[in-house]
DSSP file (Angstrom, degrees, kcal/mol; ACC not computed):
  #  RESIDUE AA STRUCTURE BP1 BP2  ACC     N-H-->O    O-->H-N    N-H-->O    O-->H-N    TCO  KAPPA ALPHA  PHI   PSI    X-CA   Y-CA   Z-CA
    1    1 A X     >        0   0    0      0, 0.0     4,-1.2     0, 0.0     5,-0.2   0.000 360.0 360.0 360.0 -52.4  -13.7  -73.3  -41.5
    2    2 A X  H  >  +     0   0    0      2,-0.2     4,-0.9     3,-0.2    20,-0.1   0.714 360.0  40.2 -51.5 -25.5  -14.7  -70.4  -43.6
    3    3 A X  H  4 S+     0   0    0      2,-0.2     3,-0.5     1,-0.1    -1,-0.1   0.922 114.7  50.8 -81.5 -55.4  -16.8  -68.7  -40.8
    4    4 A X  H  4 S+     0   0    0      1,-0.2    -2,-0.2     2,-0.1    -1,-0.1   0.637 114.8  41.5 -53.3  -7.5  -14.6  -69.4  -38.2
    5    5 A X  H ><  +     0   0    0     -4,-1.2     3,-2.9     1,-0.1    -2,-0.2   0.543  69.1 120.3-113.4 -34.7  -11.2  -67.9  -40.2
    6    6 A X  G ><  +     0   0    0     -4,-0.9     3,-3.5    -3,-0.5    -2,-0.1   0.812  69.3  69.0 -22.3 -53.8  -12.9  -64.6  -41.8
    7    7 A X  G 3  S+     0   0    0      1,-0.2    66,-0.3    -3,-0.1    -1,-0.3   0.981  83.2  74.8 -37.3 -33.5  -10.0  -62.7  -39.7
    8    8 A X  G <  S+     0   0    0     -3,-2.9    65,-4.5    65,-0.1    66,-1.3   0.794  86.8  66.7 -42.0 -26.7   -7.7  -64.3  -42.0
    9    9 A X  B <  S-A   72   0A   0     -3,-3.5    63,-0.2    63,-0.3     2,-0.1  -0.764  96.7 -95.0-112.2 144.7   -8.6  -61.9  -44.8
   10   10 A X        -     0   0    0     61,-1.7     2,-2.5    -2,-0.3     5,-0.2  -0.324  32.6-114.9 -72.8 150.4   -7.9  -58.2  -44.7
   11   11 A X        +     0   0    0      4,-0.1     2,-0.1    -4,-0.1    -1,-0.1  -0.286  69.5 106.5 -75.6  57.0  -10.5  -55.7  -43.5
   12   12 A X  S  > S-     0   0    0     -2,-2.5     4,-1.3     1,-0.1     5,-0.1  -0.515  79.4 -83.2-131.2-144.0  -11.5  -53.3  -46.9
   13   13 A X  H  > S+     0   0    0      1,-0.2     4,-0.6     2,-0.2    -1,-0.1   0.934 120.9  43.7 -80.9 -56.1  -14.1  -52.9  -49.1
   14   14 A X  H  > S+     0   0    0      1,-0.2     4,-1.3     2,-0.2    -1,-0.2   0.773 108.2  51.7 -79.3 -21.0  -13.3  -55.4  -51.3
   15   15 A X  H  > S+     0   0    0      1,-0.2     4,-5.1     2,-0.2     5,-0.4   0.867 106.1  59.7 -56.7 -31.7  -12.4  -58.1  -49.1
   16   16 A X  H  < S+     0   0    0     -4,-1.3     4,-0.3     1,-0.2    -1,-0.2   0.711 104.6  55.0 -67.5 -17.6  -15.9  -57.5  -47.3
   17   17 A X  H  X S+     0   0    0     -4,-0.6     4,-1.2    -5,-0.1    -1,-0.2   0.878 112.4  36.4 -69.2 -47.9  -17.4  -58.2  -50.5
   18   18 A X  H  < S+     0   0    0     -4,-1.3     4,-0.5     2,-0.2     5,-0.2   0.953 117.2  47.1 -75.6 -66.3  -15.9  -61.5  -51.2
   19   19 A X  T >X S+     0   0    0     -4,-5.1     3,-1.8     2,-0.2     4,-1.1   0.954 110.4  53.1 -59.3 -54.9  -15.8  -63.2  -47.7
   20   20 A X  H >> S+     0   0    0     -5,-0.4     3,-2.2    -4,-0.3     4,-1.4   0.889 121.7  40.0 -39.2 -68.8  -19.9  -62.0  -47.0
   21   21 A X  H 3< S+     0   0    0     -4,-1.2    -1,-0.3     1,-0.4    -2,-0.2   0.521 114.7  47.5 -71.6   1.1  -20.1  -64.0  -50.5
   22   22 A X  H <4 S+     0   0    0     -3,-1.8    -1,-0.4    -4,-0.5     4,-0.3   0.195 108.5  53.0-124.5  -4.4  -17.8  -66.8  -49.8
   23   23 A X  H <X S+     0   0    0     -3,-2.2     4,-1.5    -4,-1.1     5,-0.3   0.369 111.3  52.3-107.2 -27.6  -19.4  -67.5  -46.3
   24   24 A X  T  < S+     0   0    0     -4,-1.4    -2,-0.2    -5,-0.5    -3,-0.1   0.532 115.1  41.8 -97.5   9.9  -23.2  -67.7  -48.5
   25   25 A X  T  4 S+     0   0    0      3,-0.1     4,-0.4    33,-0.1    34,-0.2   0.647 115.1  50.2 -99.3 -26.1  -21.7  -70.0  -50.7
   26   26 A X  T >> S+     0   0    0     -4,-0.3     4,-1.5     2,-0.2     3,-1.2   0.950 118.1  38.3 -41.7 -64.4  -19.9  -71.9  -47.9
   27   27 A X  H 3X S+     0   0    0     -4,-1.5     4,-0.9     1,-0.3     5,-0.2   0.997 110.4  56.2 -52.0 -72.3  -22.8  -72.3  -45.9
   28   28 A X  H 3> S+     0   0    0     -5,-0.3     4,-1.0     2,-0.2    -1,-0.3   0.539 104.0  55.8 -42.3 -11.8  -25.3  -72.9  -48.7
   29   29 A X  H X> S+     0   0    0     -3,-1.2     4,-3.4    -4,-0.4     3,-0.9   0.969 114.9  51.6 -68.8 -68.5  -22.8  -76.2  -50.0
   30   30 A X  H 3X S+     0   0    0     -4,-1.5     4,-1.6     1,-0.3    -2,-0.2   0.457 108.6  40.4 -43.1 -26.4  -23.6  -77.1  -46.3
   31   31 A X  H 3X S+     0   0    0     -4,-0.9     4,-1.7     2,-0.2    -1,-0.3   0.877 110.0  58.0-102.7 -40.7  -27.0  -76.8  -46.0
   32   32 A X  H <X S+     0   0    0     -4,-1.0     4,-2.0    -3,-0.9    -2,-0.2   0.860 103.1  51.8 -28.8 -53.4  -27.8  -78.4  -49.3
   33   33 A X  H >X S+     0   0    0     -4,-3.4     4,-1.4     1,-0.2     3,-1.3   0.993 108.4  56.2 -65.6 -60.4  -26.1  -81.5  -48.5
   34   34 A X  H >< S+     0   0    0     -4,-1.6     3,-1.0     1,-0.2     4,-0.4   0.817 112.7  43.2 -20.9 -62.2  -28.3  -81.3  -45.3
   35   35 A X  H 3< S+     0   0    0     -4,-1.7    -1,-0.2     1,-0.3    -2,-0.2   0.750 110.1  50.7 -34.9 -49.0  -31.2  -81.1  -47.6
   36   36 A X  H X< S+     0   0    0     -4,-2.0     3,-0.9    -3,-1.3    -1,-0.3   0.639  90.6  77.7 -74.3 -28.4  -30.2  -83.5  -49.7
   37   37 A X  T << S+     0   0    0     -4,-1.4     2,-3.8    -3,-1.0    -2,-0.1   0.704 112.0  36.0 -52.3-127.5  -29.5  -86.3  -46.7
   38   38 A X  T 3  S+     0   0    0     -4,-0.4    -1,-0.3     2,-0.1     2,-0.1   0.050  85.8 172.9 -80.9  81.3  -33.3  -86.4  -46.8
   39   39 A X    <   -     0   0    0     -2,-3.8     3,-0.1    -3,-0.9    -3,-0.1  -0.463  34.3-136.7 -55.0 128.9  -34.1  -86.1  -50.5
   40   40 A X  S    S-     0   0    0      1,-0.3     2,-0.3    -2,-0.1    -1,-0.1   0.700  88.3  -8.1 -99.1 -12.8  -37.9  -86.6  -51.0
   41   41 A X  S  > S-     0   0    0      0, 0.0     4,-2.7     0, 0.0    -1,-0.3  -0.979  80.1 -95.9-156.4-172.1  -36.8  -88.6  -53.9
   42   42 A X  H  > S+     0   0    0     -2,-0.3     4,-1.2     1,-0.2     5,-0.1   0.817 125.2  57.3 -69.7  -7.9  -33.3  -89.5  -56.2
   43   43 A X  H  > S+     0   0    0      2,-0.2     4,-2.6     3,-0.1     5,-0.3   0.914 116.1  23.3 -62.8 -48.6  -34.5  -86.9  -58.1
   44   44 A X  H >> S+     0   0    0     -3,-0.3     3,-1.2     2,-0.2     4,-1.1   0.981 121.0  66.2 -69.6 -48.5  -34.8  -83.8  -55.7
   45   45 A X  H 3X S+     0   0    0     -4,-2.7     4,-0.9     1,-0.3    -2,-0.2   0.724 114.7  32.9 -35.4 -90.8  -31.6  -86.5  -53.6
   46   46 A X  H 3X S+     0   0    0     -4,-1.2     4,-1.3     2,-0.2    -1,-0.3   0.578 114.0  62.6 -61.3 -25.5  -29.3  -85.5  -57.1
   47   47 A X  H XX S+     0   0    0     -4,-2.6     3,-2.7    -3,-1.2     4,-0.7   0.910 106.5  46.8 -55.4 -87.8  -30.9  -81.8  -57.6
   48   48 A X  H 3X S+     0   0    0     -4,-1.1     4,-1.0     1,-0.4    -2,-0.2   0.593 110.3  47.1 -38.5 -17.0  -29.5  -80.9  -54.4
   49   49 A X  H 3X S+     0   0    0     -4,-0.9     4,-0.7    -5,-0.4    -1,-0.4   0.623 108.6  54.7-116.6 -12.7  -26.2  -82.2  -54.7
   50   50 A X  H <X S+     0   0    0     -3,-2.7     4,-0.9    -4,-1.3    -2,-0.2   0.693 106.1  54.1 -53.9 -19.7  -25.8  -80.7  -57.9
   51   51 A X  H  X S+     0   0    0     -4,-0.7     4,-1.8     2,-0.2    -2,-0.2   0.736 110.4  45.9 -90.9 -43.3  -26.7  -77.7  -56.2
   52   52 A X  H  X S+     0   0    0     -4,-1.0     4,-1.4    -5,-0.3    -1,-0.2   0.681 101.8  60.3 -53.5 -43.9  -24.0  -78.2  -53.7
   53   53 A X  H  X S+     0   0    0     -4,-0.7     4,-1.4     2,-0.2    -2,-0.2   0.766 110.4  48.4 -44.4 -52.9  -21.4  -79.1  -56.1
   54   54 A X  H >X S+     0   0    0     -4,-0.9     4,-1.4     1,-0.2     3,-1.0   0.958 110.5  48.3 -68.7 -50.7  -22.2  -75.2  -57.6
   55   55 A X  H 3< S+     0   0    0     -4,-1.8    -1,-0.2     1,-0.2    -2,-0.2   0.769 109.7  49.2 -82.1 -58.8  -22.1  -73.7  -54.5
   56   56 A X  H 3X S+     0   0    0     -4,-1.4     4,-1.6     2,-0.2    -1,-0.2   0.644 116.6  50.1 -17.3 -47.5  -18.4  -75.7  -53.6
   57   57 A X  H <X S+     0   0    0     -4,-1.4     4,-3.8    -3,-1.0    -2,-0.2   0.837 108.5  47.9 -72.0 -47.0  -17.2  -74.2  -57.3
   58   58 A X  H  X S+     0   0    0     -4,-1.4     4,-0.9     2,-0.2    -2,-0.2   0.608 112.8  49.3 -86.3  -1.6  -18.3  -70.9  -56.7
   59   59 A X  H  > S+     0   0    0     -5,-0.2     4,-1.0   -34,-0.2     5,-0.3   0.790 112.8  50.4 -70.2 -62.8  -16.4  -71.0  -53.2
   60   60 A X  H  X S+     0   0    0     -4,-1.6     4,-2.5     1,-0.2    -2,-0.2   0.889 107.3  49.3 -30.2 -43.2  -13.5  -72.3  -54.9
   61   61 A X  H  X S+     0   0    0     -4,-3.8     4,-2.0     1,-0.2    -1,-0.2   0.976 110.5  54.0 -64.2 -44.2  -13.6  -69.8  -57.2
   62   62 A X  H  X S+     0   0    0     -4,-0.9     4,-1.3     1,-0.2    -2,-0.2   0.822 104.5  51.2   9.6 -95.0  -13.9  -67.2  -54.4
   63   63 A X  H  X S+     0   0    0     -4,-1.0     4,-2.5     1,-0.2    -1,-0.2   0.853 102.7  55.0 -73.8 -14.8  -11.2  -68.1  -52.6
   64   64 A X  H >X S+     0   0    0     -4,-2.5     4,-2.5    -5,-0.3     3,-1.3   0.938 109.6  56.7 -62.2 -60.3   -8.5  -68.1  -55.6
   65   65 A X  H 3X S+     0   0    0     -4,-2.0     4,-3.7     1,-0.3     5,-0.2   0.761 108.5  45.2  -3.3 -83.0   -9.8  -64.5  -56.0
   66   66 A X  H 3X>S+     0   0    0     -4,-1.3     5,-2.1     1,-0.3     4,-0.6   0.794 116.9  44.5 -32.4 -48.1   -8.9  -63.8  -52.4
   67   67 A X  H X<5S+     0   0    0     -4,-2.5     3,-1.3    -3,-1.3    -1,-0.3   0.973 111.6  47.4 -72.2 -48.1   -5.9  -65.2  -52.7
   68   68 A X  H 3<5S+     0   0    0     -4,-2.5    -2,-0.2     1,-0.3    -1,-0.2   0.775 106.1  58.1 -76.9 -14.8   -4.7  -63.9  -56.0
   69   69 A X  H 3<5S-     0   0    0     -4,-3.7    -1,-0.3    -5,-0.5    -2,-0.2   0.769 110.6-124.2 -90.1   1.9   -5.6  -60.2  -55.2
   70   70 A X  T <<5S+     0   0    0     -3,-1.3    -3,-0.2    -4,-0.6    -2,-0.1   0.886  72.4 132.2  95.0  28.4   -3.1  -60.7  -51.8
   71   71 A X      < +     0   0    0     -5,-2.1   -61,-1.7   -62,-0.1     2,-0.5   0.007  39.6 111.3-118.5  35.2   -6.0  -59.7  -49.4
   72   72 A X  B     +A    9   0A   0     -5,-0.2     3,-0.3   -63,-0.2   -63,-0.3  -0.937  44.0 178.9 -92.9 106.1   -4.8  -62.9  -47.4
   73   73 A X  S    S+     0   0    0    -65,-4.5     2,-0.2    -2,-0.5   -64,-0.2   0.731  81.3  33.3-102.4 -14.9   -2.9  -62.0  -43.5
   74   74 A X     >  +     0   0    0    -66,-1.3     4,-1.6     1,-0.2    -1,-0.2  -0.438  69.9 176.3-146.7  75.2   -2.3  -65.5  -42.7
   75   75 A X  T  4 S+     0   0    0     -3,-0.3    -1,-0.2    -2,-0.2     5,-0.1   0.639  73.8  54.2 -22.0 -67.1   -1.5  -67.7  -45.4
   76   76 A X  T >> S+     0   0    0      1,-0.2     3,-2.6     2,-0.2     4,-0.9   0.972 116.4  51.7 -32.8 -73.8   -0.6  -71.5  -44.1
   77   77 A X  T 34 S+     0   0    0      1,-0.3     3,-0.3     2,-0.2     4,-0.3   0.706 110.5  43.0 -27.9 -57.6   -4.3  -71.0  -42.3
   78   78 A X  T 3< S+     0   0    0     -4,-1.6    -1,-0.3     1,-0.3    -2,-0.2   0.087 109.2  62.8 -97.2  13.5   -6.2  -69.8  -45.6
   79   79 A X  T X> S+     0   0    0     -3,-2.6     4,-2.8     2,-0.1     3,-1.2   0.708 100.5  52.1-103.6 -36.2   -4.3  -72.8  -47.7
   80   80 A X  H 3X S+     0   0    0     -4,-0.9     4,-1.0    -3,-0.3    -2,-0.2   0.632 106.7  52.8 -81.1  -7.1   -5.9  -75.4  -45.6
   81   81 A X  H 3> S+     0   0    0     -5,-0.3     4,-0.7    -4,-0.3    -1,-0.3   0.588 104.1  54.1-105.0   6.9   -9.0  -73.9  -46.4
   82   82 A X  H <>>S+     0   0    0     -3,-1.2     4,-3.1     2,-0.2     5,-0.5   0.713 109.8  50.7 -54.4 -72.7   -8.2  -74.1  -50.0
   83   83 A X  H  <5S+     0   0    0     -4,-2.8     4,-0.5     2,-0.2    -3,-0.2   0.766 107.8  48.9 -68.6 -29.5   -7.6  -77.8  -49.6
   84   84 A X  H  X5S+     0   0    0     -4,-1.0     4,-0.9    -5,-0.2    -2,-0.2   0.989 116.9  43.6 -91.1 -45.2  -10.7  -78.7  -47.8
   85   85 A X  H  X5S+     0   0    0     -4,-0.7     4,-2.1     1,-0.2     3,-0.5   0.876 110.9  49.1 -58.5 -37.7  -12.7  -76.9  -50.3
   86   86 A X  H  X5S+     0   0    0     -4,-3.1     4,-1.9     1,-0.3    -1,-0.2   0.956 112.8  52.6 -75.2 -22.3  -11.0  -78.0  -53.3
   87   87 A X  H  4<S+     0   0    0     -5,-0.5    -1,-0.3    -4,-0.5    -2,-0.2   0.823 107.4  51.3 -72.3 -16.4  -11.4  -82.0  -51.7
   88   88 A X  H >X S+     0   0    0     -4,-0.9     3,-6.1    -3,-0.5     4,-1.9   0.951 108.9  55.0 -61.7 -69.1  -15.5  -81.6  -51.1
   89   89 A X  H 3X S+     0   0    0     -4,-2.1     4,-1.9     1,-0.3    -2,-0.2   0.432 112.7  38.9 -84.9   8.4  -15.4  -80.5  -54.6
   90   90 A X  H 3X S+     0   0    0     -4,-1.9     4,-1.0    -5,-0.2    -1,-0.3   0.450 114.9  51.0-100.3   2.7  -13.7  -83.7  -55.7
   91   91 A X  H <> S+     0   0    0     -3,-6.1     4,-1.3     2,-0.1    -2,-0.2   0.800 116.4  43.0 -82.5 -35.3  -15.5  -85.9  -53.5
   92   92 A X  H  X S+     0   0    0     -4,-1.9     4,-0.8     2,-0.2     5,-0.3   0.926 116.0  46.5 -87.2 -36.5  -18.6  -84.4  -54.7
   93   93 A X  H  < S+     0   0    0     -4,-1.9     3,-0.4     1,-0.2    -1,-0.2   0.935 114.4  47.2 -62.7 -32.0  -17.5  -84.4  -58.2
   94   94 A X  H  < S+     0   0    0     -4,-1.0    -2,-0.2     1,-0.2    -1,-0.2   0.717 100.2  78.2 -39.6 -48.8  -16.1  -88.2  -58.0
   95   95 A X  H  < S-     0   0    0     -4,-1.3    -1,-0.2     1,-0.2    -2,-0.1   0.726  71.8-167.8 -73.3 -49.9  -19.3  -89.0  -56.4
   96   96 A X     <        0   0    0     -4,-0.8    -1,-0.2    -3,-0.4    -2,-0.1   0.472 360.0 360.0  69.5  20.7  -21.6  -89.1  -59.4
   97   97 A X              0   0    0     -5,-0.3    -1,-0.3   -48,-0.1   -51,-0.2   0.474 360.0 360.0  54.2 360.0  -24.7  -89.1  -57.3
C-alpha cells in the first residue's frame, strides 16, 4: 500500500525524506517475513521476525510523523494505511514467534 499511495503525501523536501524512508522500512517488514518463511532455523525463523516487527514500528512511527506534520493530500486513503500498518504490528506483536 505504501508504494502504490506515495502520491498521497505532498511533494517537498521533507516529505521526500520520510516517504523514501517509510517505503525502506515498508518493504524491509516485507521482505523479512519473506526471509523468515524459510528460516534456516527457530533461531534465525524468530531473528527475522523480530527484525520485521522493528521495521513495522519504525513505519508506524513514520507515518504518525507524516500525518502530524499535515504533509497528507488525501486523508481517508493514508488512514487505511495507518490501519494496516498498525494491525501487522499487532499481529506480529500478538504473535510471540
Amino acid at each position: 500500500m505504501v508504494v502504490k499511495n506515495t502520491s498521497l503525501i505532498e511533494n517537498n523536501y521533507a516529505s521526500q525524506h520520510l516517504i523514501k524512508q517509510l517505503i525502506r522500512s515498508s518493504t524491509a517488514a516485507a521482505l523479512n517475513y519473506g526471509e523468515a518463511q524459510s528460516g534456516e532455523s527457530r533461531k534465525d525463523f524468530i531473528h527475522k521476525m523480530k527484525i520485521c516487527l522493528k521495521e513495522l514500528r519504525e513505519s508506524q512511527v513514520n507515518l504518525q510523523i507524516i500525518s502530524e506534520a499535515e504533509l497528507v493530500r488525501d486523508e481517508e486513503k493514508y488512514k487505511n494505511i495507518i490501519k494496516e500498518c498498525n494491525e501487522l504490528v499487532a499481529i506480529f506483536t500478538a504473535s510471540g514467534y
